[in-house]
C-alpha positions as CSV (number, residue, x, y, z in Angstrom):
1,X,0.0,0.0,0.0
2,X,1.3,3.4,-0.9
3,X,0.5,6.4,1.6
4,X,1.0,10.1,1.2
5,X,1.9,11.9,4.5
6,X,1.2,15.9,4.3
7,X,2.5,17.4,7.8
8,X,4.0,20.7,9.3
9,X,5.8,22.4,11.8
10,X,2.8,21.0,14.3
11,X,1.6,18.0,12.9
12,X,4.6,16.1,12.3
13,X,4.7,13.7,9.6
14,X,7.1,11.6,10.7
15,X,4.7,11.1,14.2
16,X,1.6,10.5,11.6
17,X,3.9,8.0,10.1
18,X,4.9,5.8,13.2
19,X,1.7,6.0,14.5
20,X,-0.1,4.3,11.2
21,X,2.4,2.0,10.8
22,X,2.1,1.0,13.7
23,X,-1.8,0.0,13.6
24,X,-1.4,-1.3,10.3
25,X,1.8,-3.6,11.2
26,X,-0.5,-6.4,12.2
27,X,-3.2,-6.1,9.5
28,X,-1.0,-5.2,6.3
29,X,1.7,-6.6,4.7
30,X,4.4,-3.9,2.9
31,X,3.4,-0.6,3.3
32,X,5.2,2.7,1.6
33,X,5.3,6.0,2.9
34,X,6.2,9.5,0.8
35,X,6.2,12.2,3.1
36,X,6.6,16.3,3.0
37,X,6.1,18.9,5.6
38,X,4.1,21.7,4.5
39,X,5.0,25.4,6.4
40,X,2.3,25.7,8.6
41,X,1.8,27.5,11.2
42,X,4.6,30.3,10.0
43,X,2.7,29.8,6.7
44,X,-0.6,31.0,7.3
45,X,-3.7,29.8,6.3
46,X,-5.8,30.3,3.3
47,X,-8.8,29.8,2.2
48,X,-10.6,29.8,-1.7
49,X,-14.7,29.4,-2.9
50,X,-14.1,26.0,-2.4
51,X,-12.0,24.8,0.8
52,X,-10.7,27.0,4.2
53,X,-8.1,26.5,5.9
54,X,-5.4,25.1,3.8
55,X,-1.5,25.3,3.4
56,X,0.3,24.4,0.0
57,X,-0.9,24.0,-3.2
58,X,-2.3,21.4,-5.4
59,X,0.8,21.0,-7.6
60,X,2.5,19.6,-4.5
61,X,-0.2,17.4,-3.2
62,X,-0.3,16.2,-6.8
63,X,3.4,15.5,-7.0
64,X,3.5,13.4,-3.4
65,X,0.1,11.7,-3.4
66,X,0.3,10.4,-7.4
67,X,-0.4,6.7,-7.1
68,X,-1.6,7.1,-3.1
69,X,-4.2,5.0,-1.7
70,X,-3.9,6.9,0.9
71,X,-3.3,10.4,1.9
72,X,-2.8,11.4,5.5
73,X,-3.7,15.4,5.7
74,X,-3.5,18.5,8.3
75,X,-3.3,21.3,5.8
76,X,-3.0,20.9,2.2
77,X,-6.0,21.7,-0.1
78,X,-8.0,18.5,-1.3
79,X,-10.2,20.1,-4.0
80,X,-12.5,18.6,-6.2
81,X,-10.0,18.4,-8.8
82,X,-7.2,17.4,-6.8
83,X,-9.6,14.3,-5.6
84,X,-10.3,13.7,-9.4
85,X,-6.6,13.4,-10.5
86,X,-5.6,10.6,-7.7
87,X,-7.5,7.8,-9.5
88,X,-5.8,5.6,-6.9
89,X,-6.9,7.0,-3.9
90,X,-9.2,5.1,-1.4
91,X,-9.6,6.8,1.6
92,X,-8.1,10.5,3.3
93,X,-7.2,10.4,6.9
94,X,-7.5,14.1,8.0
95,X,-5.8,15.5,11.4
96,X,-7.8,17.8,12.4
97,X,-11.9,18.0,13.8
98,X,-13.5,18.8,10.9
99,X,-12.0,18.4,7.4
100,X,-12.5,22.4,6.3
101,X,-9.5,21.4,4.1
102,X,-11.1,18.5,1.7
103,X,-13.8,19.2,-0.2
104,X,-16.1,16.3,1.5
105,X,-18.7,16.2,-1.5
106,X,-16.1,15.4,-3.9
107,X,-14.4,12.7,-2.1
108,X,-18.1,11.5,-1.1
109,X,-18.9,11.0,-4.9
110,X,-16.1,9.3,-4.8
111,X,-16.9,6.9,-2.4
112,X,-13.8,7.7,-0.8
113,X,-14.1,7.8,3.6
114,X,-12.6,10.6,5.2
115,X,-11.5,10.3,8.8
116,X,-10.9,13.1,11.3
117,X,-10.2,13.8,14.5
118,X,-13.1,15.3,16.1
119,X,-12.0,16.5,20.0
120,X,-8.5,16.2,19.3
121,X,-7.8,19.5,21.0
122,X,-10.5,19.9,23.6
123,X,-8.5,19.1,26.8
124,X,-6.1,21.6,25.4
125,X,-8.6,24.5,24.3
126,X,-10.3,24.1,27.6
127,X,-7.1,24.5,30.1
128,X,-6.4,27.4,27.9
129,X,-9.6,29.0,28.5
130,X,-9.5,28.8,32.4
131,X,-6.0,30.4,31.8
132,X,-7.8,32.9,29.7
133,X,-10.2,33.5,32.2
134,X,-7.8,34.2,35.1
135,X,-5.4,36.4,32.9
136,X,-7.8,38.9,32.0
137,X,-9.9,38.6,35.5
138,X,-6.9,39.2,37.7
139,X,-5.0,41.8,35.6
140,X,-2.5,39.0,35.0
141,X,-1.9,40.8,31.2
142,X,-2.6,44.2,32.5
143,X,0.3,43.6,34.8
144,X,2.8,42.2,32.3
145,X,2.3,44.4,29.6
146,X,2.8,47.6,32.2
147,X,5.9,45.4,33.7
148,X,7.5,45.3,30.4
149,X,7.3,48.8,29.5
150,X,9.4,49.6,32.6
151,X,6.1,50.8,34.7
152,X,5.0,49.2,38.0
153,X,1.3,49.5,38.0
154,X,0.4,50.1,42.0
155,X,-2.8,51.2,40.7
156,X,-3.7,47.8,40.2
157,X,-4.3,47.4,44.6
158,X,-6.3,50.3,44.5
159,X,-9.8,48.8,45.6
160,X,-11.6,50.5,43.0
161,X,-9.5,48.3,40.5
162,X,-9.4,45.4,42.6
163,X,-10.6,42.3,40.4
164,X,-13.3,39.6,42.5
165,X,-11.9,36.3,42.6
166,X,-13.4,33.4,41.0
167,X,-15.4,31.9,44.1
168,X,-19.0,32.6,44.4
169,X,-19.1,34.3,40.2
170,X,-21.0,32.6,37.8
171,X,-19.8,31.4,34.5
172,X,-22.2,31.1,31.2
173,X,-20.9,28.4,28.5
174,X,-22.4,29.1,25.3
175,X,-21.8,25.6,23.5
176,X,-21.9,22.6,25.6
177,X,-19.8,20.4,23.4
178,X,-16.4,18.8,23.4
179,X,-14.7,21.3,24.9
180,X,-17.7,23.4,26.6
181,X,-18.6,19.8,28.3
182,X,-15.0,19.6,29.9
183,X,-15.2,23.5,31.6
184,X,-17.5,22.4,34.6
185,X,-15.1,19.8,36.1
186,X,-11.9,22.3,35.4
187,X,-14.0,25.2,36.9
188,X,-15.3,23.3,39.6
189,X,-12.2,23.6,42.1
190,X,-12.3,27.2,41.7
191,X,-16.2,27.3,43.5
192,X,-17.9,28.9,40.6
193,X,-21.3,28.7,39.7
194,X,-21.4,27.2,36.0
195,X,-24.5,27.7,33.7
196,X,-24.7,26.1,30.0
197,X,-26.4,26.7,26.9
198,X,-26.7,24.0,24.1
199,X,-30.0,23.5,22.3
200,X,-28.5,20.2,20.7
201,X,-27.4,18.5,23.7
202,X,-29.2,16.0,25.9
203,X,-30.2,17.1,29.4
204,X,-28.6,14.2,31.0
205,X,-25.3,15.7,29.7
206,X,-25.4,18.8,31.4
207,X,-26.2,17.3,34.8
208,X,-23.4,14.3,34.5
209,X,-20.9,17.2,33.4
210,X,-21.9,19.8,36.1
211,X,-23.4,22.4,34.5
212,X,-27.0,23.9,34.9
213,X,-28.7,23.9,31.9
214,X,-30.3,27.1,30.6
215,X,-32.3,26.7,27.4
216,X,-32.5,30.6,26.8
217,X,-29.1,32.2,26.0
218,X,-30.7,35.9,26.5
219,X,-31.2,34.3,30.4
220,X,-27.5,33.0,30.2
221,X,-25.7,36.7,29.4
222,X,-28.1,38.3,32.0
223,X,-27.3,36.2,35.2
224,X,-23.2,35.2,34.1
225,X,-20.2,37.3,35.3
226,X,-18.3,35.4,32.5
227,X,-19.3,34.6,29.4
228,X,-17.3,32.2,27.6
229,X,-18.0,30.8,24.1
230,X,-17.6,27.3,22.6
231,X,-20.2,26.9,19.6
232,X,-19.1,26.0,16.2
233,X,-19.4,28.1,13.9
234,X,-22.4,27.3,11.8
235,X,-25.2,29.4,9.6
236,X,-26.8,29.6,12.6
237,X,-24.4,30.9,14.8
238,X,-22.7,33.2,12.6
239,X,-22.5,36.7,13.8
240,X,-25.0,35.1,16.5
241,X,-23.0,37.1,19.4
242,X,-23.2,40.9,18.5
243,X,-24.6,44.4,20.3
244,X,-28.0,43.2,21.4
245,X,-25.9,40.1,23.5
246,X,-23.1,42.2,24.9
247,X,-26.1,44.4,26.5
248,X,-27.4,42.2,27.6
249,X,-24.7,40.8,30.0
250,X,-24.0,42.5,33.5
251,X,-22.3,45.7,33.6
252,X,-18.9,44.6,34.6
253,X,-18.8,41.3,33.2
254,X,-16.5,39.5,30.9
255,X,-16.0,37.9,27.8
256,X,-14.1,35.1,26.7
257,X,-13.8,33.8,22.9
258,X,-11.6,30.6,22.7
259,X,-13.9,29.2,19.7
260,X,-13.9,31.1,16.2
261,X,-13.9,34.8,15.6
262,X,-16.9,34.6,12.7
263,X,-19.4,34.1,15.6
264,X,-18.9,37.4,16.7
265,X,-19.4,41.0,16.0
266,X,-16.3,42.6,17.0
267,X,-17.5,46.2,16.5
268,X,-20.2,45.6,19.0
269,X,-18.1,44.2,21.8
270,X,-15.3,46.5,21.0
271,X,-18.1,49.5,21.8
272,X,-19.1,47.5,24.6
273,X,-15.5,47.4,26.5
274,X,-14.5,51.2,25.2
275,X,-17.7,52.6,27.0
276,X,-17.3,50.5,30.1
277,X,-20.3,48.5,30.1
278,X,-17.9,45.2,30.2
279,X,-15.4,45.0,32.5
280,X,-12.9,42.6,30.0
281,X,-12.6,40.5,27.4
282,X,-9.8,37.6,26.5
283,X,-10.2,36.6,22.8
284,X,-7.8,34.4,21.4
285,X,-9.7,34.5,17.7
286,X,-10.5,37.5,15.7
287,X,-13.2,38.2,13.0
288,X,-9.7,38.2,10.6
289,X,-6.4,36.4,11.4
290,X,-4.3,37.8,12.4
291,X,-6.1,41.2,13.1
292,X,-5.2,44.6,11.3
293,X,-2.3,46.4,13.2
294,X,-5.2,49.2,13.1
295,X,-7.8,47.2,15.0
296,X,-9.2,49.3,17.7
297,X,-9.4,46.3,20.1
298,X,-5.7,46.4,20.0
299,X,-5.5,49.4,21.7
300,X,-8.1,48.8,24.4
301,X,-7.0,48.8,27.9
302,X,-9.1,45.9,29.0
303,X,-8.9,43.2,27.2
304,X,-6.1,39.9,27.2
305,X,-5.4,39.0,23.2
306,X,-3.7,35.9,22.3
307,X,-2.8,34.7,18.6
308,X,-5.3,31.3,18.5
309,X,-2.7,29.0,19.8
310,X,-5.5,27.4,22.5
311,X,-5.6,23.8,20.7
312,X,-1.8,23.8,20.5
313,X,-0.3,20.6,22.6
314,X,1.5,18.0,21.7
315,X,-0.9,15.4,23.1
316,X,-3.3,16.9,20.3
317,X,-0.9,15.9,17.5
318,X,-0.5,12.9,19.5
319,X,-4.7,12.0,19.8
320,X,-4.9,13.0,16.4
321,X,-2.5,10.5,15.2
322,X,-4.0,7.6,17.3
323,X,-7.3,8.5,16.4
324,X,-7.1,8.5,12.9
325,X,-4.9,5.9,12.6
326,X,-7.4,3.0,14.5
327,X,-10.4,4.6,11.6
328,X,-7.8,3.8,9.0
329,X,-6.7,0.4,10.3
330,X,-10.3,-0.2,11.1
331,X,-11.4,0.8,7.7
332,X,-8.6,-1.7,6.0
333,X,-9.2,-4.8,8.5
334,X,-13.4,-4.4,7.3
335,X,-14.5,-3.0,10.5
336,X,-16.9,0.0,11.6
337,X,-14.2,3.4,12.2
338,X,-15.5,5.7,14.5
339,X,-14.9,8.9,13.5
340,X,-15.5,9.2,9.7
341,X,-17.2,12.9,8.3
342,X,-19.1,11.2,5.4
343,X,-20.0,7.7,6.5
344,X,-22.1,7.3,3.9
345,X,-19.0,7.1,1.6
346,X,-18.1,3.8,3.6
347,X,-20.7,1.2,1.8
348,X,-19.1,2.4,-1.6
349,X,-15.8,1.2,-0.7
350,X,-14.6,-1.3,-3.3
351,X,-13.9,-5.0,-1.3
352,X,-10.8,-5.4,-4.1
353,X,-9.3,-2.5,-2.9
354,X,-9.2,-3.6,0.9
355,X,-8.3,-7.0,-0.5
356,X,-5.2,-5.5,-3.1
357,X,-4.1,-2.9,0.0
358,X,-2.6,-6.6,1.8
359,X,0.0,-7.4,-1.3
């Protein structure tokens, strides 16, 4: 069996590598890899009318993937056409939680699974959030950036800047997913009060996580000192957090974005921090990446900005890896994966393919 192998400078092909040969040691016989690193994350991300987030081009996926039955992905575009000139290929094992790098139709049509790693970062994004929240609600970035510039804030103990500590505030999750779902037990320690909203989630899952389940978000921003966000971003929940939401949250509450910037109208919270009415806001995600040097939330006073690096561990490369690499051998050895974005692609799998992937 021949496999491409597309990583970075996070996802490391050579860990993708070990990792599937290691699952398919006891299922194949010879297997061949042809590997390249791609320059993301000093390469940014693009995007085109028909895939986001990508790195490379097609030339080069072309030139390591021709005769692939497999291509192992992070970053590089999958197009349509790309998909059309790999006659070879059988299935596309993608690193990441949702394939916004493939375009899933075509391989569907196809008949070609793609498996991803759904959760793969969620331990990671929610540790960073709790950091998030403590940094910007105890002048932690305040304090350094003052520090730096040579000026030692003793404003900061005055007690009409004095911050409230965690115990006895209430914190709103808006998303109650794979990483909203993990906030209540991190939080819990800390004695806050955690509320959750999620129209698509079971009760029972609120409860056995810890939250309180509030099934109107306008109730959610009204009674939470922090808000914190963890939807996906969706046609529904596009722009879903703008003016009308920020008033309606406490005077002197927070704000917390570790999710996507598209769900939010920046304008509105940026008019919502300059004129007081929140007290904070730490966003590690921006309506555009990275933001213009010109942004007025740059300049704000109050708020705790970090470059969307809340997903980045190594035990996410690491989960990735395993968890792609059991749908793959899975997928060769005839049984159900678990994580595959177009299942119905599965059924259309050709049985001589499996059975020619074992000489």
């Amino acid at each position: 069996m021949h496999i491409a192998v597309f990583g970075d400078l996070f996802v490391r092909a050579a860990i993708l590598e070990q990792t599937l040969r290691r699952h398919l040691a006891p299922i194949l016989g010879q297997i061949s890899f042809r590997s390249c690193e791609l320059g993301y994350p000093v390469e940014p991300a693009r995007q085109d009318a028909e895939i986001r987030e990508f790195v490379g081009t097609a030339e080069q996926v072309l030139e390591i993937a021709a005769g692939a039955e497999i291509i192992l992905s992070h970053m590089p575009p999958l197009s349509a056409a790309t998909i059309r000139a790999l006659p070879k290929l059988a299935a596309i094992g993608c690193y990441r939680t949702e394939p916004v790098n493939i375009n899933l139709a075509a391989a569907t049509g196809r008949g070609i699974p793609v498996f991803c790693a759904p959760g793969r970062n969620a331990r990671a994004v929610a540790e960073f959030t709790v950091g998030l929240i403590i940094a910007e609600c105890r002048n932690i970035g305040r304090g350094h950036r003052a520090l730096a510039d040579g000026v030692w804030r003793t404003d900061l103990y005055r007690y009409d800047h004095a911050p409230r500590e965690l115990a006895g505030q209430t914190v709103g999750l808006i998303g109650f997913g794979h990483i909203g779902s993990l906030m209540p037990g991190l939080l819990r320690p800390f004695g806050v009060r955690v509320l959750a909203y999620d129209p698509y989630v079971a009760d029972e899952v609120f409860a056995a996580k810890g939250a309180e389940r509030v099934r109107d978000m306008g109730l959610l921003l009204a009674e939470s000192d922090i808000v914190s966000l963890h939807a996906r971003v969706t046609p529904e929940t596009r722009g879903f957090i703008g003016e009308p939401q920020f008033r309606r949250m406490k005077r002197g509450a927070y704000f917390i974005n570790t999710a996507r910037g598209p769900m939010v109208d920046y304008d509105a919270l940026y008019r919502a921090l300059a004129d007081g009415h929140l007290a904070g806001a730490g966003l590690e995600t921006f309506a555009q990446e990275p933001p213009p040097a010109g942004s007025p939330l740059l300049k704000l006073p109050n708020v705790t900005l970090t470059p969307h690096i809340a997903g980045c561990s190594k035990e996410t490369v690491h989960l990735a890896a395993e968890m792609v690499s059991a749908d793959i051998a899975a997928w060769c050895a005839g049984r159900d994966p678990l994580h595959c974005a177009n299942p119905e692609a599965l059924p259309r799998r050709p049985d001589d393919t499996r059975a020619a992937s074992r000489h």
